[in-house]
C-alpha positions in Angstrom: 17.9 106.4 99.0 16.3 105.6 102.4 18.1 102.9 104.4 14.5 100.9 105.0 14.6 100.0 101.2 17.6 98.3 101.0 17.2 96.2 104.4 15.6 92.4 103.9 12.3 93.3 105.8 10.4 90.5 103.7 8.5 87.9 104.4 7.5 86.8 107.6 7.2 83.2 108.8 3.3 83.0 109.6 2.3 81.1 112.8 -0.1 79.1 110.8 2.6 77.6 108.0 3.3 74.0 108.1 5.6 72.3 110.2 8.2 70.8 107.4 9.0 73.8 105.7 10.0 75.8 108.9 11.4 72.9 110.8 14.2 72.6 107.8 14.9 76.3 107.6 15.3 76.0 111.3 17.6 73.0 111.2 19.5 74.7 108.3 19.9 77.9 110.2 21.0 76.0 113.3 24.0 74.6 111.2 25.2 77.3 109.4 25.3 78.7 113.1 27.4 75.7 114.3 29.8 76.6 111.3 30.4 79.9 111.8 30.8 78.9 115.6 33.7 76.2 114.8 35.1 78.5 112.5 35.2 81.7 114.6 36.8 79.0 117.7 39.4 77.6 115.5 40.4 81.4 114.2 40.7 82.2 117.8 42.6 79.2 118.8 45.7 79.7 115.9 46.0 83.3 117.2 46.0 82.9 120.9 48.9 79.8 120.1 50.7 82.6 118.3 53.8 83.7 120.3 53.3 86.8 122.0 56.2 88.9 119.8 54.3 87.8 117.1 50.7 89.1 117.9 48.9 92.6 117.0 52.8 93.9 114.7 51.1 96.7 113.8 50.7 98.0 117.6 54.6 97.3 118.2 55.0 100.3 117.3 54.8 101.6 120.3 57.2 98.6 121.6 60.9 100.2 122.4 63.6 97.6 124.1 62.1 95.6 126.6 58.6 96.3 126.3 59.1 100.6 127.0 56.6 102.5 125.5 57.4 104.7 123.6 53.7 107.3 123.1 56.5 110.4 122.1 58.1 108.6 119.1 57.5 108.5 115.2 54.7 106.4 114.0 56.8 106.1 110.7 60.3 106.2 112.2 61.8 102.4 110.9 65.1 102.7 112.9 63.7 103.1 116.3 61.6 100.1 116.5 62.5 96.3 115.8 59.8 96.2 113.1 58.3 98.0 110.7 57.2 101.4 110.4 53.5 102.1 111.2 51.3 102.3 107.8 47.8 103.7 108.6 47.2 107.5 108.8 48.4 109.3 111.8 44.6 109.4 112.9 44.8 105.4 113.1 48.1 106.1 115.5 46.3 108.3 117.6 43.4 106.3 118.5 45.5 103.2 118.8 48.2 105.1 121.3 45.8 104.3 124.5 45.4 100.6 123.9 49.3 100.4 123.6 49.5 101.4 127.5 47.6 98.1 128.0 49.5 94.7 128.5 50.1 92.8 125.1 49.0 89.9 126.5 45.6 91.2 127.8 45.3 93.2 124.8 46.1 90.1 122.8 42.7 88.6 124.4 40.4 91.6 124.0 41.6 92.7 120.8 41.2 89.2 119.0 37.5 88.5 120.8 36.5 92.3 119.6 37.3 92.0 116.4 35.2 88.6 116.1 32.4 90.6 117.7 33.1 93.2 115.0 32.8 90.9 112.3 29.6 89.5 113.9 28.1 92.7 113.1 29.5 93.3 109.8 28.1 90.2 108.8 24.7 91.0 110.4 24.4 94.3 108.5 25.5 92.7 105.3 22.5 90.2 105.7 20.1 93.0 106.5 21.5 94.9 103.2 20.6 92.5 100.5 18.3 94.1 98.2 14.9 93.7 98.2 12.8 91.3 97.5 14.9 89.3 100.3 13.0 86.9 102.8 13.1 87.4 106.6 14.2 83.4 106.1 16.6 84.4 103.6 18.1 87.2 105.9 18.7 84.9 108.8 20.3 82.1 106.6 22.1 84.7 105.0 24.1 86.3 108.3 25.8 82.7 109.5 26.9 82.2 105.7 28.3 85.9 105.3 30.3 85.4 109.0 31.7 82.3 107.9 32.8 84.2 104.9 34.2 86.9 106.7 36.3 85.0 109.2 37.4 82.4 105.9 38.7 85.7 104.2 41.9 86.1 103.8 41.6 90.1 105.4 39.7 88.9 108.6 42.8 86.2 109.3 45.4 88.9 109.0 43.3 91.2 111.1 43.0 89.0 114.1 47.0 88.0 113.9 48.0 91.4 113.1 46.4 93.7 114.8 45.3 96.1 112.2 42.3 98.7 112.0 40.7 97.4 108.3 37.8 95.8 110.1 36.8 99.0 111.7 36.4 101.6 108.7 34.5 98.5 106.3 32.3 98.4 109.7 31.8 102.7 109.9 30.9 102.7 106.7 28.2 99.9 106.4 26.8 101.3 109.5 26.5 104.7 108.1 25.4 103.0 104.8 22.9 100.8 106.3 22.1 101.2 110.4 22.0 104.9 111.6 19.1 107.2 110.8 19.5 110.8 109.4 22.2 112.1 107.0 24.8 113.9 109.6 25.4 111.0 111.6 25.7 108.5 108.6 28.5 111.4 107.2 30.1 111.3 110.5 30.4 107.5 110.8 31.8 107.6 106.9 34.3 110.4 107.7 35.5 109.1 111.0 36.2 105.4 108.6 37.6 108.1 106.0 40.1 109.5 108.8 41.0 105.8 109.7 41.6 104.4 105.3 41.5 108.1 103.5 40.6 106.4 100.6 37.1 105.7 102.4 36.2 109.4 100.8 35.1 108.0 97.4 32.1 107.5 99.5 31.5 111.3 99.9 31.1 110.7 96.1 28.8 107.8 96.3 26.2 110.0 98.6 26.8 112.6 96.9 25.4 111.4 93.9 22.7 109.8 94.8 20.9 112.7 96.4 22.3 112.5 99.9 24.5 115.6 100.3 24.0 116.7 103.8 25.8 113.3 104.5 28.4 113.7 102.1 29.3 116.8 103.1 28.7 115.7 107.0 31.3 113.2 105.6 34.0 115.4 104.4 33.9 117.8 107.6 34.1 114.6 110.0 37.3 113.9 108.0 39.0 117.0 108.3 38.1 117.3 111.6 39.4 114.3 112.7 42.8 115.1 110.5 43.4 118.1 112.0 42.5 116.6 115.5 45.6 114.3 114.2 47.9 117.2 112.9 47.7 118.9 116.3 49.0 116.0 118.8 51.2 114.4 115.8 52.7 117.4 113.6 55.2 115.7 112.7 54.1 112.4 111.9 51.0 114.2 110.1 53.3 116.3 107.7 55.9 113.0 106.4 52.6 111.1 106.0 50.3 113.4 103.9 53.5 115.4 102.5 56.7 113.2 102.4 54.8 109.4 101.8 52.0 111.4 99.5 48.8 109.5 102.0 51.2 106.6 103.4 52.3 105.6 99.7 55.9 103.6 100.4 55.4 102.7 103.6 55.3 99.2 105.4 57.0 96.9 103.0 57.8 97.7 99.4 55.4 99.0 97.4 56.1 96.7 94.6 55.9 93.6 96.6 52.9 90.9 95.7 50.9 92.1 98.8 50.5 95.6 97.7 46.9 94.7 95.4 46.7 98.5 93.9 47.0 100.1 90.5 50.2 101.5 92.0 51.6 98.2 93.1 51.0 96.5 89.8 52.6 99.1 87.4 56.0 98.8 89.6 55.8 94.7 89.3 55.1 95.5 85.9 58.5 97.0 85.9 57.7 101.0 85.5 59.6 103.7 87.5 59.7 107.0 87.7 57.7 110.1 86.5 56.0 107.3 83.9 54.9 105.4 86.6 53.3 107.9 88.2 51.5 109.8 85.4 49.6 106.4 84.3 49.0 105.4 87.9 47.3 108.9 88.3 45.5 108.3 85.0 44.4 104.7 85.5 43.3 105.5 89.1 40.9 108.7 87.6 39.6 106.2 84.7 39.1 103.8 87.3 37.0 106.5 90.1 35.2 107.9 87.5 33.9 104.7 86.2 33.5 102.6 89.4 31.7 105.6 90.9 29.2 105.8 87.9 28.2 101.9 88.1 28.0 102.1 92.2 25.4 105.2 91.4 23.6 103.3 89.1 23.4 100.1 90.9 22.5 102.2 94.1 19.7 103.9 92.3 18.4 100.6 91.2 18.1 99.2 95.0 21.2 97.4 95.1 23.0 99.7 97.8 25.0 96.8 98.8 26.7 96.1 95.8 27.5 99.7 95.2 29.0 99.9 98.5 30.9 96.8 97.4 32.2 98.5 94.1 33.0 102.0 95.8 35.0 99.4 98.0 36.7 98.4 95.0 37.3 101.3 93.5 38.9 102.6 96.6 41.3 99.5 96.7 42.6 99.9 93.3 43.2 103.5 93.5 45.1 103.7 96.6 48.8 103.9 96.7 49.4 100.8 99.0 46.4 98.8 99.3 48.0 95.5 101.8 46.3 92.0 102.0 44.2 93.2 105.4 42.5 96.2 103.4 40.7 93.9 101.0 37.5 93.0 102.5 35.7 95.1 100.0 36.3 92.3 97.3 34.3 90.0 99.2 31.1 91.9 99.0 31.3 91.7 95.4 30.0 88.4 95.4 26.2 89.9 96.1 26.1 90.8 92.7 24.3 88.9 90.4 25.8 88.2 87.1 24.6 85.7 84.2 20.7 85.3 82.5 21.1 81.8 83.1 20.7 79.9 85.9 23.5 78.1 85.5 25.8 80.9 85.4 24.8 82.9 88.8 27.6 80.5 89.9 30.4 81.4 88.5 31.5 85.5 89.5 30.1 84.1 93.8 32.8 81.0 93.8 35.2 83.3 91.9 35.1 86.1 94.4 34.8 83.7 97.7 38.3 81.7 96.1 40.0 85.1 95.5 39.1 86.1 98.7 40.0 83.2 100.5 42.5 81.2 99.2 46.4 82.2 98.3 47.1 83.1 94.4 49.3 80.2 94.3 46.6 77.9 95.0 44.7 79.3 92.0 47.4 79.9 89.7 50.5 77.4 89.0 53.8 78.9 90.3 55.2 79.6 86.0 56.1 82.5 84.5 53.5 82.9 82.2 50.9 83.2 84.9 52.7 85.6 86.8 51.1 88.8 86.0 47.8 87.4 86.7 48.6 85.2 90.0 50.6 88.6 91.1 47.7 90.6 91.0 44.7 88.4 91.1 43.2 90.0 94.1 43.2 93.5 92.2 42.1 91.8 88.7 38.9 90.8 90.7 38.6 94.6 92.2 39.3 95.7 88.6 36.4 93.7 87.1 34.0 94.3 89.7 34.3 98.1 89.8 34.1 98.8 86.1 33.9 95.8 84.4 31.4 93.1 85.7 28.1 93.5 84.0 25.6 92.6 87.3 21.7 92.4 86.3 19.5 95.5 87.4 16.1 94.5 89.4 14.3 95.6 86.2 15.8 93.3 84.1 13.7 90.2 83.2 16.5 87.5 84.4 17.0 89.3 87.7 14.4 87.4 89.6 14.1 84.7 87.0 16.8 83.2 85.3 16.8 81.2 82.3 16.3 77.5 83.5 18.8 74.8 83.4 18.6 72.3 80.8 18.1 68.7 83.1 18.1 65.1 81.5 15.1 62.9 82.4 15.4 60.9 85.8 16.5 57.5 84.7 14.9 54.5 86.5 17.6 53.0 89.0 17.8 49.2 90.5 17.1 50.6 94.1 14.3 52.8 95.0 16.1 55.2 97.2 18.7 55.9 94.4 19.4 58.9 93.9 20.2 59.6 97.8 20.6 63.3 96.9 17.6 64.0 94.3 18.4 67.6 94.1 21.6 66.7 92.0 20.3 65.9 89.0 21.9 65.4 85.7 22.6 68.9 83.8 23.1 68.8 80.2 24.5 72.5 79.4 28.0 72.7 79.1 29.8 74.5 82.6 31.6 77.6 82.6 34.9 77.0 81.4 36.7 79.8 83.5 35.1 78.5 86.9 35.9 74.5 85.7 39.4 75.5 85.5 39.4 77.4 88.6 38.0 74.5 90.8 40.5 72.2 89.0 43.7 74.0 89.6 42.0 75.3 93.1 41.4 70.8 93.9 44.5 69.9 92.9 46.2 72.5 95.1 44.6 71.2 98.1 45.4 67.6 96.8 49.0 68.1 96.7 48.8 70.1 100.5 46.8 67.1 102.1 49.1 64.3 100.2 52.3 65.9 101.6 50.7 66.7 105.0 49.6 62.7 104.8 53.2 61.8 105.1 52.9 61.5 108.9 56.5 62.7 109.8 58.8 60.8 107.1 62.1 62.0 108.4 60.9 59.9 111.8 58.5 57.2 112.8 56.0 57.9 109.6 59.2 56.7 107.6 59.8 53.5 109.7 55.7 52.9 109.4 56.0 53.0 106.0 58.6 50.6 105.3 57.0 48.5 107.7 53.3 48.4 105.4 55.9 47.9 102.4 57.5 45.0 104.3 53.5 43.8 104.7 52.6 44.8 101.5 55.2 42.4 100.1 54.6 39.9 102.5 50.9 39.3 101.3 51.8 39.3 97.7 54.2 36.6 98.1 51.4 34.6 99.8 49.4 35.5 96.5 52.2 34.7 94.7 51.9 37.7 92.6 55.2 39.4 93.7 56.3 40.1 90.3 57.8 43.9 91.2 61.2 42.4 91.8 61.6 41.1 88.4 60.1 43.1 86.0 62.0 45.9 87.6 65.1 44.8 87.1 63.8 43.4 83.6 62.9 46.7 82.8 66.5 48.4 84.3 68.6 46.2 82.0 66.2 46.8 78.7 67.8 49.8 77.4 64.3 50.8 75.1 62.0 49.6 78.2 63.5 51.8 80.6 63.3 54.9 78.6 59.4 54.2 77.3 58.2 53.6 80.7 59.6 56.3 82.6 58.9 58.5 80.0 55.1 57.0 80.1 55.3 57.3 84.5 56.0 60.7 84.1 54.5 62.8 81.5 51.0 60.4 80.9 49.4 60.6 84.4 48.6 64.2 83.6 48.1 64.4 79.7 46.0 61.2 79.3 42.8 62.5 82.3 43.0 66.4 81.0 42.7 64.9 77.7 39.8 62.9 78.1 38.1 65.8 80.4 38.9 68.2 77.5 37.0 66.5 74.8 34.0 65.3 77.2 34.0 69.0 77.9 33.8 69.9 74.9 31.8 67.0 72.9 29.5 65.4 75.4 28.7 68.4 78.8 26.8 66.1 80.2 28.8 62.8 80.4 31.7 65.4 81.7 29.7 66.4 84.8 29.5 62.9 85.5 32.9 61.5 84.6 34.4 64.2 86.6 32.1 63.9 89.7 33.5 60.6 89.8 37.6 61.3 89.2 36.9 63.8 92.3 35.9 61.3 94.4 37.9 58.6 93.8 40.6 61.7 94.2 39.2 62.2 98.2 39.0 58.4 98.5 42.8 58.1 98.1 43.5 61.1 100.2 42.1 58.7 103.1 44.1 56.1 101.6 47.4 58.3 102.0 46.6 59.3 105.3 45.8 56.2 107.1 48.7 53.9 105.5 51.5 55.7 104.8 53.6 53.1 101.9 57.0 52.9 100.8 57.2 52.4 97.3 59.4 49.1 96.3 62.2 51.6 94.9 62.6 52.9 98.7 62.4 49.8 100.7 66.1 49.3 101.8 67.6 45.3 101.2 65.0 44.4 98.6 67.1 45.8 95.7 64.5 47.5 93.6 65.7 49.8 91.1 64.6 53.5 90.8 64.6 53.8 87.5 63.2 57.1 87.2 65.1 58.5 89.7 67.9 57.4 90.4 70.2 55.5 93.2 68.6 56.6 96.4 70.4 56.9 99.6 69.2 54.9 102.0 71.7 56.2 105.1 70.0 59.4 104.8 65.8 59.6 105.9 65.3 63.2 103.3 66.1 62.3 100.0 66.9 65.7 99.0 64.6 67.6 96.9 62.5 64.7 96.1 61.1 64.5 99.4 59.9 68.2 99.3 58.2 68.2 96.0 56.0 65.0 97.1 55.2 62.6 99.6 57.5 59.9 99.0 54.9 57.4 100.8 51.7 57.8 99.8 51.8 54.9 97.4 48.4 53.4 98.7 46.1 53.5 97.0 47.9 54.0 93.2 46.3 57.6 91.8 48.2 56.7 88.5 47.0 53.6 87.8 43.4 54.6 89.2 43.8 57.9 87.2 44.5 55.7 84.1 41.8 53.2 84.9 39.1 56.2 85.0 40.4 56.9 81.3 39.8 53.7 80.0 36.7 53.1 82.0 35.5 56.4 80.5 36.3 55.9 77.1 35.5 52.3 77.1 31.4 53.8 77.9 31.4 56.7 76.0 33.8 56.1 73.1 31.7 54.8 69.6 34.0 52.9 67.9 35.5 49.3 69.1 39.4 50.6 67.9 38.8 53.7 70.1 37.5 51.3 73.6 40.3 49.0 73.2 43.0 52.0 72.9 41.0 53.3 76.0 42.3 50.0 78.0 45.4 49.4 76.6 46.2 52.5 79.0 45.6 51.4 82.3 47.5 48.4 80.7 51.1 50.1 80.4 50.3 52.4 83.1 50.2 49.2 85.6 53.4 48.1 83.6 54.9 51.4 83.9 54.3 52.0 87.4 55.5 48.5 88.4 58.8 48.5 86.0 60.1 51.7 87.5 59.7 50.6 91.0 56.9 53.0 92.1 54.5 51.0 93.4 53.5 47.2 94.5 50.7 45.1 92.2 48.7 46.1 95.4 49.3 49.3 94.9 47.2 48.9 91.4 44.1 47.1 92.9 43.7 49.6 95.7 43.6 52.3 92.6 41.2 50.2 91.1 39.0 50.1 94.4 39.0 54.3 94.8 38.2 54.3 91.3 35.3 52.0 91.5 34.0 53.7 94.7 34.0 57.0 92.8 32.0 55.6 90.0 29.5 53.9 93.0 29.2 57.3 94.8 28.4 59.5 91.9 25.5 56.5 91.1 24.4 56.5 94.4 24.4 60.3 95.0 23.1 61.0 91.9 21.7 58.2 90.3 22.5 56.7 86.5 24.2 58.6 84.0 22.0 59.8 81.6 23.1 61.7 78.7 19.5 62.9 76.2 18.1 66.5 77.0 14.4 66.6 77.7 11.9 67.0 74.9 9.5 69.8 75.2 6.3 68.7 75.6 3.4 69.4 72.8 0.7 71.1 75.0 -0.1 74.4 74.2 0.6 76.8 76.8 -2.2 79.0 77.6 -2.2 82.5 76.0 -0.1 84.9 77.0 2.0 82.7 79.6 5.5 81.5 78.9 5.9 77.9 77.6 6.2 75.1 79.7 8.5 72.6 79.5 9.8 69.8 81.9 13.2 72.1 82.3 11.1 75.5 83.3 8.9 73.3 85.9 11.6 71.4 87.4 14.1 74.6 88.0 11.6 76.5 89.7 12.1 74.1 92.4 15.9 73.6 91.9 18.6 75.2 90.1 21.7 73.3 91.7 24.0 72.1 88.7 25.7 69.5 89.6 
């Protein structure tokens, strides 16, 4: 298992290759560059605004009363300091004591600027690792995309705010793995990670069993060398952490909390105590080693040395006792695994992995109880699934290299000759993975409901005064259009006993139902009209974010001295700027453009195209219809409100042309020439993907 077969040494660029080709890669690699750059500064910038008390927590440790050091004291002694107890092994302590004689605010410079140089080079190395065949153009597109990651990842954010040490053992190990020559100093590097994160020894296994035992054993005697380097300056601390805490299981915050991602963690949220919990931890976390270990072999004997580092990574983070948020990064190397025969699918387990990894389990999971157990423990679900469960292609298999091709409809012929702008996003017929549709949805609307509150533009101050101000606007141009009509069919609909109750139960429960609906059965009847109806819903979605932010609305039902009635609601008072919990669930102003009648528009617009049956299009309209009726009646929004829905709507529809040219809806027909002997049949589809396999 040489290190030179698993680094991308491929192909190189030759001097006499045309121009285009390398002046794109160039251009592509400068960006990616500039992206990892503006990511990297803006990481920098939140932590250096952080107040000082609040930087590197895990070094304050050493922090008595006034700034004192205290070098003499317990690492895992709570009461002495104002924070919590150190959790690392008393190794990590001891190299960490010297850097706590140095100012925090000096130490708050170097430390976040070295561990962004660290995670330059552990992005580097990952690049390098990719298994073969890998491009030298591949490799240098590769390392910007794989820093971005890192510094995106959820373990790389806490690392740089809190100070901890989960950077450097990932690092020792991929080093070992993948950069130093001979056996002994790749065990050494392993063992001195091990020392740091003692579950790094499951890597002693990994060598072990693929034929490299002088390092595994180099790695088990720089572990217990560096341990007992520990146990001699730290007795104390060494004996209540490998005795008393069993390897650092309790401390930090409770071990049942939603940030401890391990087998152990899981089983106590799950509600078992005791000796119970214990034996089926134990159990789960020997199932667990035993199979993870046996995959990484396999996957290391195949080439793919990368991935089984990622899923001995795994392994180890499900089988510790306290595995916290910041000693996740393994996770994220997951994603080089390839899973899927089809094209199509190699999408799915990478976006899966870079969401877990990035993103907060509420943002992928609605806050309900039946979700709980999942959302809880979503990081170590994914850990789970790639260590033992995941089924990632070897090189031998057929599909590893080349993947079944996507099924494309025929370009259809569009009014402008430079339609479709993007001519790589062409129309696919196969139906998407269900699990990663869902995923993007509930992951979209997440971020839809963060940017619409964060649109509000300070309600509870002059954003609040803005808004009634466009309202007062608002108002005044539809009296000019004489199309004010809000006033009285909103008190027509207060004093209608049967009125009021169908249209605020039609406000409130149909803006939701009616657009899964219809995205439910296109998903399910008609793939490829879903890819395109839902390209457009997402982007008359974005259009109205911009609408929210740049003119901030107040609703008629909270413009003071108009006397609109909030129907839905309730009296509002208007001596108050918060209206209570109303105000925190949702942005009160962000009325322009309407998303409920544009929402309901996009229905009928959809169903009025695809729908076969003349009973079925009219039902389609008659939505928007009440919806515009509904929204009006309960005082939600202004007539304007409705055409401005109408405009993101039609924008949406307009993009997705543009972008991507005319819907089209027939699969291709294989052609009848015979393909010559012994070669695989060709089709439009098999030509077509070999140049592009981006769904869209």
């Amino acid at each position: 298992m040489a290190n030179v077969e698993h680094s991308g040494s491929g192909d190189a660029v030759g001097a006499g290759q045309a121009d285009g080709p390398g002046t794109r890669i160039g251009a592509a690699r400068a960006a990616l560059w500039l992206i990892a750059a503006v990511l990297a500064i803006r990481q920098v910038a939140v932590v250096l605004r952080t107040p000082e008390g609040e930087r590197l927590t895990d070094l304050e440790t050493w922090l008595g009363p006034n700034g004192v050091l205290h070098v003499n004291g317990s690492l895992y002694d709570a009461d002495r300091f104002t924070g919590p107890p150190f959790t690392g092994p008393p190794f990590a302590g001891l190299v960490l004591k010297p850097l706590a004689r140095s100012g925090e605010q000096a130490l708050g410079w170097a430390w976040t600027f070295g561990t962004l140089g660290l995670v330059v080079v552990l992005g580097l190395i990952a690049a390098r690792a990719l298994p073969r065949p890998v491009s030298r153009r591949t490799s240098l597109l590769a390392a910007p995309v794989a820093i971005s990651l890192l510094i995106l990842s959820l373990p790389v954010r806490n690392t740089l705010h809190l100070g901890q040490t989960s950077i450097i053992p990932v690092l020792l190990v991929l080093l070992g793995l993948f950069a130093v020559r001979g056996e002994r100093p790749s065990g050494l590097l392993i063992g001195i990670g091990a020392a740091l994160q003692p579950t790094m020894l499951l890597f002693a296994g990994l060598l072990w069993f693929t034929g490299r035992k002088k390092a595994a054993a180099s790695t088990g005697v720089s572990f217990a060398a560096c341990t007992v380097l520990a146990w001699a300056a730290m007795p104390h601390d060494s004996s209540t952490y490998w005795g008393h805490h069993l390897a650092g299981a309790g401390l930090g915050a409770s071990p049942d909390a939603n940030a401890n991602q391990s087998l152990h963690g899981m089983l106590l949220r799950l509600g078992l105590e005791g000796p119970l919990e214990t034996g089926l931890f134990l159990l789960l976390s020997a199932a667990v080693a035993l199979l993870g270990l046996r995959r990484a072999v396999r996957y290391a004997k195949d080439g793919q040395l990368l991935l089984a580092t990622a899923i001995t990574g795994c392994v180890a983070v499900a089988v510790s006792p306290t595995t916290w948020q910041h000693q996740l990064l393994w996770v994220l190397f997951a994603v080089v695994g390839r899973v899927g025969k089809r094209r199509s699918e190699r999408y799915v387990w990478p976006v899966a992995v870079v969401l877990v990894s990035t993103l907060p389990a509420t943002m992928m999971l609605p806050n309900m109880p039946v979700t709980e157990p999942v959302r809880d423990n979503v990081v170590l679900i994914t850990a789970l699934a790639a260590a033992v469960a995941v089924p990632f292609l070897l090189r031998a298999h057929p599909q590893y290299e080349h993947p079944i091709p996507t099924d494309y409809a025929a370009p259809a012929p569009a009014r402008w000759s430079r339609v479709p702008l993007l001519p790589f996003w062409r129309r696919v017929l196969t139906r998407p993975n269900l699990l990663l549709e869902l995923l993007l949805i509930r992951v979209g609307y997440s971020a839809y409901q963060q940017v619409r509150l964060a649109a509000t533009g300070g309600t509870i101050s002059g954003g609040r005064a803005t808004a009634e101000q466009h309202g007062e606007q608002i108002h005044a141009i539809e009296k000019f259009l004489r199309i004010d009509v809000e006033h009285w069919f909103n008190h027509l609909t207060a004093r209608t006993g049967w009125l009021e109750d169908f249209f605020n139960f039609y406000y409130t429960s149909f803006h939701f139902v009616v657009p899964l609906s219809v995205l439910a059965v296109l998903y399910a009847r008609r793939p490829a009209e879903y890819r395109w109806a839902r390209s457009a819903l997402g982007f008359a979605t974005v259009l109205a974010l911009v609408g929210f932010w740049a003119y901030p609305l107040a609703p008629p039902r909270l413009m003071p001295d108009l006397g609109f009635v909030d129907t839905v609601h309730g009296v509002q008072d208007f001596s108050k700027p918060n209206y209570g919990t109303l105000t925190d669930l949702t942005n009160q102003y962000a009325a322009m453009p309407s998303l409920h009648f544009g929402w309901s528009l996009w229905c009928g617009l959809v169903i009025l195209v695809i729908a076969p049956k003349g009973w079925m299009k009219a039902l389609g309209l008659l939505h928007p219809f009440l919806t515009l009726c509904a929204i009006v009646g309960t005082g939600n929004h202004w007539v304007l409100d409705a055409a401005g829905g109408a405009a993101v709507v039609g924008a949406g529809f307009g993009l997705t042309y543009l972008l991507s040219g005319p819907r089209v809806s027939r699969p291709l027909k294989a052609p009848t020439v015979t393909a010559a002997a012994g070669a695989p049949p060709l089709t439009d589809t098999s030509k077509h993907s070999a140049k592009d396999g981006t769904p869209s």
